[in-house]
Each structure stands twice: as C-alpha cells, then as structure tokens.
C-alpha positions in Angstrom: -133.2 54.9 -80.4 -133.6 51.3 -80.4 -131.5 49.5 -77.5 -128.7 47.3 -79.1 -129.5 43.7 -79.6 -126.6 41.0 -79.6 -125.0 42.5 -83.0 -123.0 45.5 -83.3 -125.7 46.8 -85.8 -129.8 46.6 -85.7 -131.2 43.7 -87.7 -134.7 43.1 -89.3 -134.8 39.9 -87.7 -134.5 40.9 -84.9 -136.8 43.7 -85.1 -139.2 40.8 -86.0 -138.8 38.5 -82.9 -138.9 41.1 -80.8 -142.4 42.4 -82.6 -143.8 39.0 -83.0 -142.2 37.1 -80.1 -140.5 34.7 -82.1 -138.5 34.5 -85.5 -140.5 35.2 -88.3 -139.7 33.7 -92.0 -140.0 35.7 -95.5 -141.5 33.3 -98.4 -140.9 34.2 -101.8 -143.9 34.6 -103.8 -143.8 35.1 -107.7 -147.2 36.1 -108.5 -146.9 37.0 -112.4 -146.0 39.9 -112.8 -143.5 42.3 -115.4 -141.2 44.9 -115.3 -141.3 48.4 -117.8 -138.1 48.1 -118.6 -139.0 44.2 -120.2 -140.1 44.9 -123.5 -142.1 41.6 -123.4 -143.3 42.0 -119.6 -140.8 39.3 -118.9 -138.6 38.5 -121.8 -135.5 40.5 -122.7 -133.7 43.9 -121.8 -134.1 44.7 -118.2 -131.4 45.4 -115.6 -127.8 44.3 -116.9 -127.4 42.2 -113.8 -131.0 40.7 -113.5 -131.2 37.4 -114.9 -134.5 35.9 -117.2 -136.2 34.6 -113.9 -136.4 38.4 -112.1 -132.9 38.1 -109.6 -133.1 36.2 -106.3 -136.2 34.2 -107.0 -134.1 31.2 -106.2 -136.6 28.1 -105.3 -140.1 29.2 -106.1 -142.2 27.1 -107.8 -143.9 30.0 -110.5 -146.2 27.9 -111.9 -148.2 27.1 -108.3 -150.9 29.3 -107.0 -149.6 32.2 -104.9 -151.9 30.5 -101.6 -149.5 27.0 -103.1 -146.6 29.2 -103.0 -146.8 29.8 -99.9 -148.4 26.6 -98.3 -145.1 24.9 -100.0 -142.6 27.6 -98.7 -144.0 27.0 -95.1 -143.8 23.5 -95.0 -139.9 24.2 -96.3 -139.5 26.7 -93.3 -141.3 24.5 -90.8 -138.8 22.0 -91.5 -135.6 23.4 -91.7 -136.2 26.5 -88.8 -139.1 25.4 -86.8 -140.5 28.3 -88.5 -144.2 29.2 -87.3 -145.1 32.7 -88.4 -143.9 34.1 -91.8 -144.6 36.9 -94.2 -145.3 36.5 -98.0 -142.5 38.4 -99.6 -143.6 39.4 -103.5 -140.2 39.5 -104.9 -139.3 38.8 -108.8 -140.2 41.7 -111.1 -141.9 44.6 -110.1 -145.1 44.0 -108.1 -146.6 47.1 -108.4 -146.8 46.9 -111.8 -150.7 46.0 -112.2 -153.8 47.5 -112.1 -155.0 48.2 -108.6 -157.8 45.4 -108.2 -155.5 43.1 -109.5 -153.0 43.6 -106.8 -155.4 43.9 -104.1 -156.4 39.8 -104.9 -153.0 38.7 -105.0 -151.6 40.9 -101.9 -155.3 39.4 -100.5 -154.8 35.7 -101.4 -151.2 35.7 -99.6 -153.1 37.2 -96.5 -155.5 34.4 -96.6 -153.0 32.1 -96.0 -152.8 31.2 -91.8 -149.8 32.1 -90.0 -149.0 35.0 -92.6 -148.5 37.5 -90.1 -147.6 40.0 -93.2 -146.4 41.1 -96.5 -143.1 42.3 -98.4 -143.7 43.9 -101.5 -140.5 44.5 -103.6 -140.8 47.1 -106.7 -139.4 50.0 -108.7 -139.7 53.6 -108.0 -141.0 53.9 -111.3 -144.2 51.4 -110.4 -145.4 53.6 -107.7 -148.4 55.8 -109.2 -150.6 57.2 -106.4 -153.3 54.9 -106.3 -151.0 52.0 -106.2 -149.4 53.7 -102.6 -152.8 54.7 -101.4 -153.4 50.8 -102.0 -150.3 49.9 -100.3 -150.7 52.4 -97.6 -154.1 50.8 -96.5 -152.1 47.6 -96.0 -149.7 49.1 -93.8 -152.5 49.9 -91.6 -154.0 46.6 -91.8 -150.7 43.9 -91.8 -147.4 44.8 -90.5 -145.9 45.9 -94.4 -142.6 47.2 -96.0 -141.8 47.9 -99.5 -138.9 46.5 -100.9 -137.6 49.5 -103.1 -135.3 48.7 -105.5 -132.6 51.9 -106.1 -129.0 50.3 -106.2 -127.3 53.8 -106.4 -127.8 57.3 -105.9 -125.7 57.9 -109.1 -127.5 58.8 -112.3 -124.5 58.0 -114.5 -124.4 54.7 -112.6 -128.2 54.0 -112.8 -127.6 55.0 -116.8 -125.0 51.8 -116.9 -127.5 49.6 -115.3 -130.3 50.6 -117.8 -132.3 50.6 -114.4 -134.8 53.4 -116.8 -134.9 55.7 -113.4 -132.7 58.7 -112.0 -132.2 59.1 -108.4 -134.9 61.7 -108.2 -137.5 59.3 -109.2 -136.6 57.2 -106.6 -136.8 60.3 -104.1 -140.2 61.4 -105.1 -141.9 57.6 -105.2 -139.9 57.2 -101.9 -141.1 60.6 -100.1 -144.4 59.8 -101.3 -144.4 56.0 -99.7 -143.1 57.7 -96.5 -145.9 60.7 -96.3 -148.1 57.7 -96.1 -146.2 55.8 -93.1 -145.1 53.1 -95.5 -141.8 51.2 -94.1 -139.7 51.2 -96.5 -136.3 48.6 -97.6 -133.9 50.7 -99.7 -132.1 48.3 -102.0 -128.4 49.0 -102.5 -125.6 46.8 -104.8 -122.2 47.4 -103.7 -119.2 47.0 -106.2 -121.0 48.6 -109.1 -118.5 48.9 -111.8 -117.7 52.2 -112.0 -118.2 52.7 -108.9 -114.9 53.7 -106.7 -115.4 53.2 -102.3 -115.8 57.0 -101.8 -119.1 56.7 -104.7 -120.3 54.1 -102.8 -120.1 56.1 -99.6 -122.1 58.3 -101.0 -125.2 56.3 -100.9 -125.0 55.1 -97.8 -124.5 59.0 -96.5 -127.5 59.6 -98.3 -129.7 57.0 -96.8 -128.6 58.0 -93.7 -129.9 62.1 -94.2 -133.0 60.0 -95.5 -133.1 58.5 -92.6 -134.6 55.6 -94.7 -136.3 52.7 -91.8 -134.6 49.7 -94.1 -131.8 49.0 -96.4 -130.8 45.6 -97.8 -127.3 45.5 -98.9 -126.4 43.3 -102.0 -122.8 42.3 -103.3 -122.7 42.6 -107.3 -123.5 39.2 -108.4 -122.1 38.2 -112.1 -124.9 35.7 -113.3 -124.7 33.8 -116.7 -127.6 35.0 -118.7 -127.1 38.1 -118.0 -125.3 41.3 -120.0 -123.1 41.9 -117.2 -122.2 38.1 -117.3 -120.9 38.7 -121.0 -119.3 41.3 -120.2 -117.3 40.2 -117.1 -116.6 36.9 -119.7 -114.8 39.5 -122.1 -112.8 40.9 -119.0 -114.9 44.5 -119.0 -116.1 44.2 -115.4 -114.6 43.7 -112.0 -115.6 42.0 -108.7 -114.9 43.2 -105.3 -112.7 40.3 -103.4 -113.5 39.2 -100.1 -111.5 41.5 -98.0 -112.5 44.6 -99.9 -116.4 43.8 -99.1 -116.2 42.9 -95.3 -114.1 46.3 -94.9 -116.4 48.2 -96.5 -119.5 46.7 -95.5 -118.3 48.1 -91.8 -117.5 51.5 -92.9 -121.3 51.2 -94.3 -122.5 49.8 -90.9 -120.8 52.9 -89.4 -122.5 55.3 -91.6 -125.9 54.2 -91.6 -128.4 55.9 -89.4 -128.6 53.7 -86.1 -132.6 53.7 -86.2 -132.2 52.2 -89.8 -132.9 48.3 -89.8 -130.5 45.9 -91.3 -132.5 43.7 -93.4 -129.0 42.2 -95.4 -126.0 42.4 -95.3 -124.7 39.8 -97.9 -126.1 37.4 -100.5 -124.8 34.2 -101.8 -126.2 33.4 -105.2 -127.6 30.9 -107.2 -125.1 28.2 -107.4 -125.5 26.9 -111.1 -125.7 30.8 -111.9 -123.0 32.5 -110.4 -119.5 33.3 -112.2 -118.3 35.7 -109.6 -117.4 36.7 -107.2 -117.5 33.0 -106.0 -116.7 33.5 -102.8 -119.9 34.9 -102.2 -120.7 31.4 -101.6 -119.1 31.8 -98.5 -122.4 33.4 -96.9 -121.7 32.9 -93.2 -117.5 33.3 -93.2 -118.3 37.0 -94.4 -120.7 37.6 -91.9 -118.6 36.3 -89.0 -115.6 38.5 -90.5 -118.2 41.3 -90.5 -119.1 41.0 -86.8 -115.3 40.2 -86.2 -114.2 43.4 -87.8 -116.9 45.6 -86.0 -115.4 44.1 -82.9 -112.0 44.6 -83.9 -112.8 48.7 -84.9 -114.9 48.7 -81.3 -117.8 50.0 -83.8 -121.5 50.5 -83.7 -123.8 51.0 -86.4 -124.1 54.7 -86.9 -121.2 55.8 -84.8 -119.5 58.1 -88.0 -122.9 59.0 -89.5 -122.9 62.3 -90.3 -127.0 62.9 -89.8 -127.4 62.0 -86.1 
C-alpha cells in the first residue's frame, strides 16, 4: 500500500513527482478524431452533456499540428508552473477510434516531442477492439501510459439517459481486457447524474473499489449551453448538486475508494462562457480546501469504509 503523501487521499500528481522527481504537466492534444455515437464523426448527437467541441477541451488550438499542440501547451506550462516535463494527454472525442497505423503516427508524433515523458489517451469502452489494446499495451511498455476510460455510471438505465451507446458490461470487458495487458487505467465517473440518488452513486464507487481500478477521475455534472442537457436544465427538467451536497459526498467517495487507487480529480470548474450550472463550480480551489477540511474534520483516510480491502 502506498505510504500517505500530504493529503488524506493518494493523488496522481503526486504519484507523478514522486515517479519523475518533479511535477509533471498533462497537455491537451486534439488530434482529429470522432466518436460512434456522432453520426457525422463530430457533428450532432453524442452524450447529452458533451458539448460540439468533445467536453473539456478548453484552450487547444485544433487546427495546429499535434507536435504545435504540444510545443504551444509547454510554453503555457513553462510559464505559469515552471513546468519542465509533461505528458501529451489525447482528450476530445474518442482516440481510439482510428485505424491502428493511424494512431500509432499521432501517439508517435506526441512522443517525438522533448520533455514528453508520456501519454494519456482518453476513449470509450466501445473504441477498444483488440488490436487497438495490443497497440496501446506496447506503449505501456515503452512510455509511462494510462487510458483515460470514459464510463460515468455503472447504471445501465443511467447510461441509457446519457445516450452514452454502452452498458456497464461493455465497459467491464474493454476494461478487463486493458488490465490483462497491464494497461493503467483512469475510470471516468460524473457525480449528480440526474436520476441519480447518493446511495446510486455509491454504488459506483463500491464498484470501482471490488475493481480495484488503479485511477478514477471524478467529475461534477456540468450543465453547458449547446448541449441537450443545457435545454433541458433551461426547461427546469434537470437538477444540480449545490456545493455542500458535493464536498460531503465527494468524502464519503474518498472513503470508499480502494486506497491503492490514484486520485487523478476530484473536481472541475468549467468553461466559463459555457457553463449554466452549477456555477459555483467555478469555485475550483474553495471545494477542494472544504474537501480536505472535511476529511480532517471526519479524521478520514481514503479507503478507510471500503468494503474490498
């Protein structure tokens, strides 16, 4: 088990400085690609809370090279953090969803790049065919590598609501299968789904932790304009967790996790000219200090009620 760091819980960034021996800093990379669920590769349907630019892809210039991309994200990093090592992180759409030699030159091209120490890959568990993991397994033995898998809930009724076009057991076979190869992996999880009630959510985290999964990222529900679930939280149909409700049960999630699981997020805050709600999301660092203050408060550790120890 992995000795506790300064946090009551076991973050990725930390795992980092401690591998690399200094902080490391994830550059968004948009490299082109679709998603199956986009009837167009990239224009209409998809997730009801993804927005037309692929969710989170705040800042990247998409019409640069990928080696640009990166070059212009460093310089960025440089700046503001002193930043000296990072890892290319392919994050809007589905980046496994390509022909094998076509994502061997981009993954390649972002390697290419000095200082990129590795590579994020963020995807669906329905773009994970075998000879994409066999692809992505030989980069795990080359680069220090973790796919981002996106699952949001173990609920299929949920997933249904989302139009996500998986069930939970898709995501359990492409994970298994990631994880018989040694693949890290990131499990990504949306708290406040509507629907969704504090004991569902529960759920998912007490299944991650019999999973034992090496990575979650937690996101709040963001309402976006542009988006379906936008329209409908316009109309009144869909609610937002407030502030209190999230920091409370963000630690009973910290609590139930696996403690060998890494912490790669805990909270998000949105783009700005995007976001309808909740907007106090923008409020990034307050929730985290509450977080740690309520952990403190509790006299909690990550994993000290999970169930799978």
């Amino acid at each position: 088990m992995m000795e506790p760091m300064q946090k009551r819980y076991f973050l990725f960034s930390e795992d980092l400085k401690k591998r690399f021996g200094g902080r490391v800093h994830k550059i968004s990379v948009d490299a082109g690609f679709g998603c199956p669920i986009r009837p167009q590769g990239r224009q209409g349907g998809g997730c009801i809370f993804c927005d037309p630019g692929g969710s989170g892809a705040v800042g990247i210039e998409r019409q640069l090279p990928i080696r640009e991309q990166i070059e212009q994200g460093k310089e960025v990093m440089r700046r503001k953090y002193k930043a000296r090592q990072f890892m290319a992180y392919f994050q809007p759409f589905s980046n496994t969803y390509a022909p094998v030699e076509h994502l061997r030159s981009c993954y390649e091209e972002a390697l290419r790049v000095p200082d990129v120490v590795g590579l994020s890959v963020g995807t669906r568990p329905d773009c994970l065919p075998p000879e994409v993991l066999d692809l992505l397994s030989e980069y795990h033995r080359r680069t220090f590598f973790w796919l981002e898998l996106g699952l949001q809930t173990i609920h299929d009724t949920s997933l249904q609501q989302l139009r996500r076009g998986h069930d939970y057991n898709t995501f359990l076979s492409a994970y298994q299968a990631a994880r018989e190869r040694g693949i890290r992996v990131c499990v990504h999880l949306i708290l406040g789904l509507p629907g969704e009630s504090r004991e569902t959510m529960l759920e998912t985290i007490d299944e991650m932790a019999r999973l034992k999964v090496p990575g979650v990222k937690l996101h709040l529900l963001h309402v976006l304009q542009g988006t379906e679930l936008g329209q409908r939280y316009e109309q009144g149909e869909v609610q937002v967790l407030e502030m209190r409700e999230y920091i409370d049960l963000v630690v009973d999630v910290i609590e139930r996790l696996h403690p060998e699981t890494l912490i790669h997020r805990l909270t998000g805050d949105g783009p700005r000219d995007q976001l309808l709600a909740p907007l106090w999301s923008l409020k990034k660092w307050e929730v985290l200090n509450a977080i740690d203050s309520a952990l403190t408060l509790r006299e909690s550790r990550q994993g000290d009620r999970c169930r799978y120890v």
